[in-house]
C-alpha positions as CSV (number, residue, x, y, z in Angstrom):
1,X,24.6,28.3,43.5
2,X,21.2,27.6,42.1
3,X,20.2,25.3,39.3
4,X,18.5,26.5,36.8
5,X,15.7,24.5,34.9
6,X,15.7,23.1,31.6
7,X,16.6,24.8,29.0
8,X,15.3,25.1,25.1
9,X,17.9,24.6,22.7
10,X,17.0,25.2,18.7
11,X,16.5,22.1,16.8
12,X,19.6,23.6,14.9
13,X,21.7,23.5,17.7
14,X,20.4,19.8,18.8
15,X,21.5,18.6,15.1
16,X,24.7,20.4,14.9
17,X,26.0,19.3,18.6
18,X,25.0,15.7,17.3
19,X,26.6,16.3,14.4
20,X,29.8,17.3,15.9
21,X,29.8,14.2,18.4
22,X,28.8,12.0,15.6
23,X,32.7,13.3,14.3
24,X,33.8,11.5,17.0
25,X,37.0,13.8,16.9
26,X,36.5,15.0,20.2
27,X,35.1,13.1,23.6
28,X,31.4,13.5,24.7
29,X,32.5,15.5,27.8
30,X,35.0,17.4,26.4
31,X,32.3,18.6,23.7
32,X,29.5,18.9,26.7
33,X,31.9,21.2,28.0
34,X,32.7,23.3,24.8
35,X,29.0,23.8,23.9
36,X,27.6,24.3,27.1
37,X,25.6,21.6,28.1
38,X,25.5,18.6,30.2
39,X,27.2,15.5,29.0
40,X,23.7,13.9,30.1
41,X,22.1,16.0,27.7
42,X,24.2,15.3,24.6
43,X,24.3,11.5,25.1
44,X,20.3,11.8,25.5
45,X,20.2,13.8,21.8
46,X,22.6,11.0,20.3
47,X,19.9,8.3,21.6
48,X,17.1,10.2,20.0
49,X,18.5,10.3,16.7
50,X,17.2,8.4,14.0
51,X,18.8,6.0,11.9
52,X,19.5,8.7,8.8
53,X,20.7,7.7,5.3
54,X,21.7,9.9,2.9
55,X,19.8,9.4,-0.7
56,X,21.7,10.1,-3.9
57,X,20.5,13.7,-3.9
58,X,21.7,14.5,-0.4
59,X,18.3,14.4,1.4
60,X,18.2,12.1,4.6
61,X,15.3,9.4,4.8
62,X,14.2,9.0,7.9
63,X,13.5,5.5,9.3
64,X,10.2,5.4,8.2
65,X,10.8,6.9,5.1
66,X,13.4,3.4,4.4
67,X,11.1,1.4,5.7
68,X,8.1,2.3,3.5
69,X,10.7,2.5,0.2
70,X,12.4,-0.6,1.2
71,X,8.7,-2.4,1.3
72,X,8.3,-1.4,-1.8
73,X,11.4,-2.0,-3.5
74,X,10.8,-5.7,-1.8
75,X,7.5,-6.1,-3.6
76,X,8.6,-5.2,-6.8
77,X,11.8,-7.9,-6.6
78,X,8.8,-10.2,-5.8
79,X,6.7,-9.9,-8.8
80,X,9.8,-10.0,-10.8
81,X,10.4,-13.2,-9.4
82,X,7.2,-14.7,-10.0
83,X,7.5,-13.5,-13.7
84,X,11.0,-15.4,-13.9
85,X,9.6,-18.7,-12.3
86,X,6.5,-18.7,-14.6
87,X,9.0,-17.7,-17.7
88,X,11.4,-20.5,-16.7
89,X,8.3,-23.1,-16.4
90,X,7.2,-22.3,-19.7
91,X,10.5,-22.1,-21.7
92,X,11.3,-25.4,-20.1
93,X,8.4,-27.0,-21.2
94,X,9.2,-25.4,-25.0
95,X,12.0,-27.5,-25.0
96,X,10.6,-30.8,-24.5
């Protein structure tokens, strides 16, 4: 019997055969097995996928996408901070 080269799967099968392995409710090879691929292949899709988090509204942010909003999230608690010290320094000195 012959091997056959790669083949192209949809991105829609890629994310719903991760998706199902992400369920964990069933083994890697028995899923491989059930979809029609190589075990190799699925464990190379789960590798690839990026860390997702779901947002109030349902969307996923990608990596970069936390990153970026994370940053900025960070800067803003930084200036508050700032504003707090220097509001702290001055009401302290009010009191003397």
């Amino acid at each position: 019997m012959r091997r056959q080269g790669p083949q192209k799967f949809s991105e829609e099968f890629r994310r719903e055969a991760v998706r199902l392995a992400s369920d964990q409710k069933r083994s890697i090879p028995e899923l491989s097995v059930e979809l029609g691929i190589s075990t190799t292949t699925l464990r190379n899709w789960l590798r690839r996928v990026p860390l997702e988090k779901p947002t109030s509204a349902g969307r996923v942010l990608s990596l970069e996408e936390q990153v970026r909003r994370l940053s900025k999230e960070n800067e803003r608690l930084r200036e508050e901070r700032e504003i707090l010290k220097k509001a702290t320094a001055f009401f302290a000195r009010e009191r003397r």
